[in-house]
PAZA-452226 format. One line per field, with one value per atom (N, C-alpha, C): y, z, x; residue in three letters; residue number from 1. Coordinates in steps of 0.2 Angstrom, whole numbers. Atoms other than C-alpha are relative to their C-alpha. Example, Ala and Ser with C-alpha at 12.3 -4.5 7.8 and 13.67 -1.06 7.14 Angstrom:
! PAZA-452226
v	-6;-22;6;-6;-5;5;
w	0;39;0;-1;36;3;
u	4;62;4;-4;68;-4;
residu	ALA;ALA;ALA;SER;SER;SER;
num	1;1;1;2;2;2;
END
This chain:
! PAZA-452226
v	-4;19;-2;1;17;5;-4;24;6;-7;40;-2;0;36;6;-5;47;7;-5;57;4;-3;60;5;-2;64;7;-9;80;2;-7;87;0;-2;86;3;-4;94;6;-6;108;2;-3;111;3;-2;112;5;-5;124;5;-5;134;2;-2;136;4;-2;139;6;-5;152;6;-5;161;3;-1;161;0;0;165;4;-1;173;-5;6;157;-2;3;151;5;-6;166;-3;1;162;-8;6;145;0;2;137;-6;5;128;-8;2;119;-7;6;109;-3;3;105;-4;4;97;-7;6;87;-5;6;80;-4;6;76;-4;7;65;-5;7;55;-1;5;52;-1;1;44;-2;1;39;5;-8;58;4;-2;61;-3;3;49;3;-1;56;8;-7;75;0;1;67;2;2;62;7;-9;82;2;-3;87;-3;4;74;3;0;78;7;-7;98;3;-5;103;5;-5;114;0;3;106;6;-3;119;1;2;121;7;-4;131;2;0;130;-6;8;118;4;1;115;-3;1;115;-6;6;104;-6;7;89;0;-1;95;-4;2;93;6;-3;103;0;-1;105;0;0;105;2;0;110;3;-1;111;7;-7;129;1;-1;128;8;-5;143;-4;4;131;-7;7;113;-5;6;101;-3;7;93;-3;10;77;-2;4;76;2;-2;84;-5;5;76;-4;5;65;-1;1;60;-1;1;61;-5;7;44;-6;7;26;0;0;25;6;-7;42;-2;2;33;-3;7;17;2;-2;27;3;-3;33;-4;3;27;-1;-3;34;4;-7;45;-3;-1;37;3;-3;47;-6;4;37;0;0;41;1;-3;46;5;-3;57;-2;1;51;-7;5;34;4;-2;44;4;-1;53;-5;6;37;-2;4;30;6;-4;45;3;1;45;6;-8;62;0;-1;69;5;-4;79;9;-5;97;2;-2;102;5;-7;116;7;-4;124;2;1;121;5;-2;126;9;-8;145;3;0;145;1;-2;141;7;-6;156;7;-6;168;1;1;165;3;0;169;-1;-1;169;-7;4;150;-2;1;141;5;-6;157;-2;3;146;-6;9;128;0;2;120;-4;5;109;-5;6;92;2;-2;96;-6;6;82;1;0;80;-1;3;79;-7;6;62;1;1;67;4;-2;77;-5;5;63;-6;2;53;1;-2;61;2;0;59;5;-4;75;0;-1;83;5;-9;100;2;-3;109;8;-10;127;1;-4;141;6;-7;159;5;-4;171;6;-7;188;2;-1;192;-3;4;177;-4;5;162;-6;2;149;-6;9;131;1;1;123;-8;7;106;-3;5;92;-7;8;75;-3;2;66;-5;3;57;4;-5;74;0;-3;77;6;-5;92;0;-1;95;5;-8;112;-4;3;101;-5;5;92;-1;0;90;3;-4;101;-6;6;87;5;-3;91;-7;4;82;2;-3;83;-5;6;78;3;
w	5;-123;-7;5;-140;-5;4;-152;-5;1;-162;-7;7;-181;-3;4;-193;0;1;-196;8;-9;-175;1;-1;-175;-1;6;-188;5;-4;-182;8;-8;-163;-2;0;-169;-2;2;-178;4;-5;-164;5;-4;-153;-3;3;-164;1;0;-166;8;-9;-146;3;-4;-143;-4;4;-158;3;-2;-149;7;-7;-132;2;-3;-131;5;-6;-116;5;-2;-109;-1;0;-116;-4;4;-120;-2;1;-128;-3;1;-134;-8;6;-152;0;4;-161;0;2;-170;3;-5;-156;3;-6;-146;-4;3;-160;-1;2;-165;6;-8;-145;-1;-2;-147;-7;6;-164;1;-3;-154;5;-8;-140;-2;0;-145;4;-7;-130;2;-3;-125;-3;5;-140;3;-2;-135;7;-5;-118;-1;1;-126;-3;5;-136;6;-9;-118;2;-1;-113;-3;4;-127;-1;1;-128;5;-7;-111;2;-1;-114;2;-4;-106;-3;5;-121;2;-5;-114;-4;1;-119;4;-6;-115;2;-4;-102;5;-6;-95;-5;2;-102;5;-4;-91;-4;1;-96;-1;-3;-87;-1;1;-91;-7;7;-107;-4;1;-105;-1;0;-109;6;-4;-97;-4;3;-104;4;-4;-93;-2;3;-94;-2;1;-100;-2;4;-104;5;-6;-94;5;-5;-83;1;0;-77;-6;8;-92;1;0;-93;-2;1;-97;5;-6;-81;6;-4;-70;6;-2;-56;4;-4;-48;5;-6;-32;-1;0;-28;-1;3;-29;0;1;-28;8;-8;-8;0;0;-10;-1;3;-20;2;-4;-12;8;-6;4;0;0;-3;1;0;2;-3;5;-10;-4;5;-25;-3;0;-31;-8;7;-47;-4;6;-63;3;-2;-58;5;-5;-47;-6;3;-52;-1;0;-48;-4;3;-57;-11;8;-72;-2;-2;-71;-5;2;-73;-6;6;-86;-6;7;-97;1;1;-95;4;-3;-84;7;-7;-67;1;-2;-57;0;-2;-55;5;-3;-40;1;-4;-28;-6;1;-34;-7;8;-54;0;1;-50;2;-3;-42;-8;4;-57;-6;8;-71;1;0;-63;-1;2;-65;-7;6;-85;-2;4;-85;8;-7;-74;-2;2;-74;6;-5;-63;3;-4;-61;3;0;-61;4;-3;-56;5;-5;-46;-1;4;-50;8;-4;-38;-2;1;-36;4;-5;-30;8;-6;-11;4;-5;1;3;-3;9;6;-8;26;0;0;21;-2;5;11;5;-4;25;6;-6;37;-4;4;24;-6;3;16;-8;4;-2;-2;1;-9;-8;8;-25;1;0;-32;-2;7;-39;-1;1;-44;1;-1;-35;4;-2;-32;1;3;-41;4;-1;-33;3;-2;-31;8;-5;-17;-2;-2;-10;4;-4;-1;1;-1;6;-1;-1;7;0;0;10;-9;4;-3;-5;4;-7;-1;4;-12;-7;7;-27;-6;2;-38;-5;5;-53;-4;3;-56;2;-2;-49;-4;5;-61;2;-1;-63;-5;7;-73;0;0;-78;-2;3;-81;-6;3;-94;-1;5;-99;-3;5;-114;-2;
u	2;-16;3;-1;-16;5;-5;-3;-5;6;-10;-1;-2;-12;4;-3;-4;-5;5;-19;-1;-1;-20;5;-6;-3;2;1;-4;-4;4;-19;3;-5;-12;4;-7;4;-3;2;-6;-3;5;-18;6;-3;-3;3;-3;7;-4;5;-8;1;-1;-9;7;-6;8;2;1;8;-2;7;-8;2;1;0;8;-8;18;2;-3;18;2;0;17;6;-6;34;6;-6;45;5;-6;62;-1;-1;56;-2;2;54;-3;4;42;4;-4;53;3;-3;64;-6;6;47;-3;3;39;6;-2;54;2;0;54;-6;6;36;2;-1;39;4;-6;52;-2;2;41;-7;4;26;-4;2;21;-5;4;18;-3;8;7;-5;3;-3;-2;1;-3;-4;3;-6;-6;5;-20;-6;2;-27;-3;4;-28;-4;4;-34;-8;8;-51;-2;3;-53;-1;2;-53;5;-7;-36;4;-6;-28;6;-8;-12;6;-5;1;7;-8;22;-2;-1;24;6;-8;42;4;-5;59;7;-6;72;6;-8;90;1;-4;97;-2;1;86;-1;2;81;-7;10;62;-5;8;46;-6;5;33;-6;8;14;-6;5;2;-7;7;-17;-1;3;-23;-4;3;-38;-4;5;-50;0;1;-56;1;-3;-55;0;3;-54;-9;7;-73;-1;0;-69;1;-5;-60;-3;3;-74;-4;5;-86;5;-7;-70;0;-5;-66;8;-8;-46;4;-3;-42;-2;3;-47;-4;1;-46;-7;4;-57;-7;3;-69;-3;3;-71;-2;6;-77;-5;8;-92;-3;6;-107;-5;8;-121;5;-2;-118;7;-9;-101;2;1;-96;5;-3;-88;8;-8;-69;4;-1;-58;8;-3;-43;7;-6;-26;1;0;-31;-1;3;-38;5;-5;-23;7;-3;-13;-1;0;-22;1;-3;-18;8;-6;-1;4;-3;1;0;0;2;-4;4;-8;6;-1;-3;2;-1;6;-1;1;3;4;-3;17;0;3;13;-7;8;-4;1;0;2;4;-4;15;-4;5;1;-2;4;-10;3;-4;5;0;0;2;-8;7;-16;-6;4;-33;-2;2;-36;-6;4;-51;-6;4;-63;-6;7;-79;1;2;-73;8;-6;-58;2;-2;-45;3;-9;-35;4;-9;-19;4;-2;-7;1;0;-9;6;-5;4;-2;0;7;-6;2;4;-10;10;-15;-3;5;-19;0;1;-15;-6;5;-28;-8;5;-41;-4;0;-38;2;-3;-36;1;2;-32;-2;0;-37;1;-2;-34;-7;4;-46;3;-1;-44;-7;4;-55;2;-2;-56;8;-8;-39;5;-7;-27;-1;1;-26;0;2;-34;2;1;-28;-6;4;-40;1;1;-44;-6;6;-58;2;-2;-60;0;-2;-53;-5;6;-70;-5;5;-79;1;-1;-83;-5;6;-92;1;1;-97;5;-5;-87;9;-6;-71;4;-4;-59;9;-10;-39;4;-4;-27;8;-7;-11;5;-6;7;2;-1;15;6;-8;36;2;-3;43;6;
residu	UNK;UNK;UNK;UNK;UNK;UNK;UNK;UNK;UNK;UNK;UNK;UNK;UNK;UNK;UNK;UNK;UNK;UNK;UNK;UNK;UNK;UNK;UNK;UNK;UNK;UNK;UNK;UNK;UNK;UNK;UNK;UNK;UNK;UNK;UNK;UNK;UNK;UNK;UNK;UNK;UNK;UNK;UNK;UNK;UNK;UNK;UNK;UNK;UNK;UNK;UNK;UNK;UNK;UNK;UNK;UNK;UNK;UNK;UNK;UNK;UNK;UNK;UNK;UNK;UNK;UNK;UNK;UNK;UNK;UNK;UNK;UNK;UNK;UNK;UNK;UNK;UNK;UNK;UNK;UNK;UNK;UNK;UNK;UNK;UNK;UNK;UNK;UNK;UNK;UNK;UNK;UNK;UNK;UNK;UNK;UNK;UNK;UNK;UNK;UNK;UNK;UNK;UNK;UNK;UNK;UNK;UNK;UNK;UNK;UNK;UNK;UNK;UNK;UNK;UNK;UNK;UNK;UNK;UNK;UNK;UNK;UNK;UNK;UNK;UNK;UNK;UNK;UNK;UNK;UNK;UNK;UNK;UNK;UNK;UNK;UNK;UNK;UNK;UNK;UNK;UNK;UNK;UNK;UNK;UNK;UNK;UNK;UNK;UNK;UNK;UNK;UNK;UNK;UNK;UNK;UNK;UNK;UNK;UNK;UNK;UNK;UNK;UNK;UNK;UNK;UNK;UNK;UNK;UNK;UNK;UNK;UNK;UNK;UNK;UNK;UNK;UNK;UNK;UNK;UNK;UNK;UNK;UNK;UNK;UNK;UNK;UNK;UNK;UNK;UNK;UNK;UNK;UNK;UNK;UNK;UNK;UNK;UNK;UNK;UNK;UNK;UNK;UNK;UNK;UNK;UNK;UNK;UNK;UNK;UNK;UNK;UNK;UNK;UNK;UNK;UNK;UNK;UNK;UNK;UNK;UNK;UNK;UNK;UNK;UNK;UNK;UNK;UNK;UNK;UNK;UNK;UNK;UNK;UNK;UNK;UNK;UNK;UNK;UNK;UNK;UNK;UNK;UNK;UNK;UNK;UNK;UNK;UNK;UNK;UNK;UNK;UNK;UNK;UNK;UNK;UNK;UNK;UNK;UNK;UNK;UNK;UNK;UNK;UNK;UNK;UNK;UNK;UNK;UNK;UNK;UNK;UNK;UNK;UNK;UNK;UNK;UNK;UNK;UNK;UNK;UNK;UNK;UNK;UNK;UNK;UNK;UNK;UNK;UNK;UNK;UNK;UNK;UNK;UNK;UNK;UNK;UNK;UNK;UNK;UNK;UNK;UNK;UNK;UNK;UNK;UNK;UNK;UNK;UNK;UNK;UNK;UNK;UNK;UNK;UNK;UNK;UNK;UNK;UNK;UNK;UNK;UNK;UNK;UNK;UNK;UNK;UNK;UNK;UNK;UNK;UNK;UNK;UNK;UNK;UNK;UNK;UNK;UNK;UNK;UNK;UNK;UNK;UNK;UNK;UNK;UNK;UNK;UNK;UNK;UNK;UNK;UNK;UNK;UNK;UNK;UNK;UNK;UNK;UNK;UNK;UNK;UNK;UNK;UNK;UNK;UNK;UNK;UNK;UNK;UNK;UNK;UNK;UNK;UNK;UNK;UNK;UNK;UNK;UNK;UNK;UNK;UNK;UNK;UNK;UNK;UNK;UNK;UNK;UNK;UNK;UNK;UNK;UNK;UNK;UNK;UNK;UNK;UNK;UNK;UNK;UNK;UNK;UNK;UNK;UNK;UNK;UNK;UNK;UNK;UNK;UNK;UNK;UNK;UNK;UNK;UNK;UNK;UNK;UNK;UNK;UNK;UNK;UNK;UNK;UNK;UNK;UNK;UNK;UNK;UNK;UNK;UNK;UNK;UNK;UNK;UNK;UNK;UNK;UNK;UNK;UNK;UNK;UNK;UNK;UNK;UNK;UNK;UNK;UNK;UNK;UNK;UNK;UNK;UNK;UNK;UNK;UNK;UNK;UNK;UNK;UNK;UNK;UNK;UNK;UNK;UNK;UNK;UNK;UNK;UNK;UNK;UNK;UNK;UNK;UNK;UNK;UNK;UNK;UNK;UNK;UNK;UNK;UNK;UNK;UNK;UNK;UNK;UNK;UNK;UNK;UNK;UNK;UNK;UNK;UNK;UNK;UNK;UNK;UNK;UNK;UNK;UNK;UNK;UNK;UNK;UNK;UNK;UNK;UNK;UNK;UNK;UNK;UNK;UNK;UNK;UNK;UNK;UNK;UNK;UNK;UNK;UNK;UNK;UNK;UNK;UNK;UNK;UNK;UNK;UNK;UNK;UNK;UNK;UNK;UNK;UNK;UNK;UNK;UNK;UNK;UNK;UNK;UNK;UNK;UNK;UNK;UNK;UNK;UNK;UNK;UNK;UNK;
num	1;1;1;2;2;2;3;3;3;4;4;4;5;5;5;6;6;6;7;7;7;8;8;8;9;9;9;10;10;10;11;11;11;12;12;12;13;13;13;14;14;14;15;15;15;16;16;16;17;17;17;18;18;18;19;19;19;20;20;20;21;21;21;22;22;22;23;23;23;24;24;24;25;25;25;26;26;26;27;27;27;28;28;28;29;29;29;30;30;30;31;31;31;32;32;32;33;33;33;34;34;34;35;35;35;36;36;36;37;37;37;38;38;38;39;39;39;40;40;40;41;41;41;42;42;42;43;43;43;44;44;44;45;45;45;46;46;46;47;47;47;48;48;48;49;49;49;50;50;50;51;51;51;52;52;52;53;53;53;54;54;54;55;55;55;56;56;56;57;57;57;58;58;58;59;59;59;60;60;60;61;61;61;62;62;62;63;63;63;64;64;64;65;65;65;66;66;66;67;67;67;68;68;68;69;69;69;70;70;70;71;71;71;72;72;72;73;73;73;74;74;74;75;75;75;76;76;76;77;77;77;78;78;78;79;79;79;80;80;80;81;81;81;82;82;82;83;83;83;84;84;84;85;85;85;86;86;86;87;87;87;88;88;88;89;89;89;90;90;90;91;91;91;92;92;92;93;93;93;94;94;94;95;95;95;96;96;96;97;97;97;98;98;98;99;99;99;100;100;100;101;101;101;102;102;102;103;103;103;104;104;104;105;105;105;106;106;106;107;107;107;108;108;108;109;109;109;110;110;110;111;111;111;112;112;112;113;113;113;114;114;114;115;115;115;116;116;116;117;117;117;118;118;118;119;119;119;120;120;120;121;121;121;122;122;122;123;123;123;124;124;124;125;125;125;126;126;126;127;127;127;128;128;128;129;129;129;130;130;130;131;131;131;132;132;132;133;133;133;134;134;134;135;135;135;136;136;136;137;137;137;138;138;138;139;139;139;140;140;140;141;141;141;142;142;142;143;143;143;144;144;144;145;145;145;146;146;146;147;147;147;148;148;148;149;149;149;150;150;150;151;151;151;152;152;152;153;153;153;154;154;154;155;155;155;156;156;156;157;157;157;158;158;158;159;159;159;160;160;160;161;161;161;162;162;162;163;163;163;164;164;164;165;165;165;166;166;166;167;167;167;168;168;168;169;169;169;170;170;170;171;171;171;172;172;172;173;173;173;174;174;174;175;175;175;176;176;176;177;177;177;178;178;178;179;179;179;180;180;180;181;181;181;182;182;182;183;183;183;184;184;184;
END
């Protein structure tokens, strides 16, 4: 990825302020302030927040931990980001299609924007903040051993609470994308 110009740089920080202004149920007890001056010393995870943003994800903090003394980001937008939509799981996932192979896969696209997939327990965690996934479904990092046996899981939210599920790792739909985490 490319570094963000100065002009990038603002408007992301202003869009992100705006979001985290709009939604502080999301991050009780946090300041602006401190979060901003972590992202201006991590270029990198501008870069990386830009990434969310093009791609739909309304990347908001949703949690900082003490003890490392990182930020959390995670996607929140309504639904799955749609840039990130249409995916198969991963490259392996990808490469055993036979017909139909869609443009990406997710844990590469994933990679190339500097983030990670949303874990299970991330993905139960974001849904306590709000009703996300009503319509679509997001990949969620896979355990070893499912991924191993050709499987992958994603979340949604139906009928008031939240659903894992599985599928083979080389499905893929339209309504189905990835929500990333990001800490800075």
């Amino acid at each position: 990825m490319k570094p963000l110009t100065n002009s990038q740089t603002e408007t992301l920080l202003l869009t992100l302020q705006e979001r985290f202004e709009a939604h502080v149920k999301r991050h009780k007890e946090l300041q602006w302030d401190a979060i901003e001056k972590k992202l201006k010393a991590a270029p990198e995870k501008l870069s990386s927040l830009h990434q969310m943003e093009a791609t739909g994800g309304e990347p908001d903090v949703v949690g900082y931990d003490e003890q490392s003394d990182l930020y959390s980001f995670f996607d929140c937008a309504a639904e799955s980001p749609i840039g990130r939509r249409s995916t198969c799981y991963d490259l392996e996932g990808l490469e055993s299609r036979k017909a139909h192979k869609p443009a990406h896969n997710a844990i590469d696209m994933a990679s190339s924007m500097g983030v990670k997939l949303l874990t299970e327990t991330q993905y139960k965690s974001l849904q306590e903040l709000g009703d996300f996934d009503t319509k679509t479904s997001s990949w969620l990092e896979t355990p070893s051993e499912i991924r191993k046996k050709g499987g992958a899981i994603f979340g949604d939210f139906r009928f008031g609470r939240t659903f894992i599920y599985h599928n083979g790792a080389q499905s893929y739909y339209a309504g189905r994308g990835f929500r990333a985490c990001l800490t800075v």
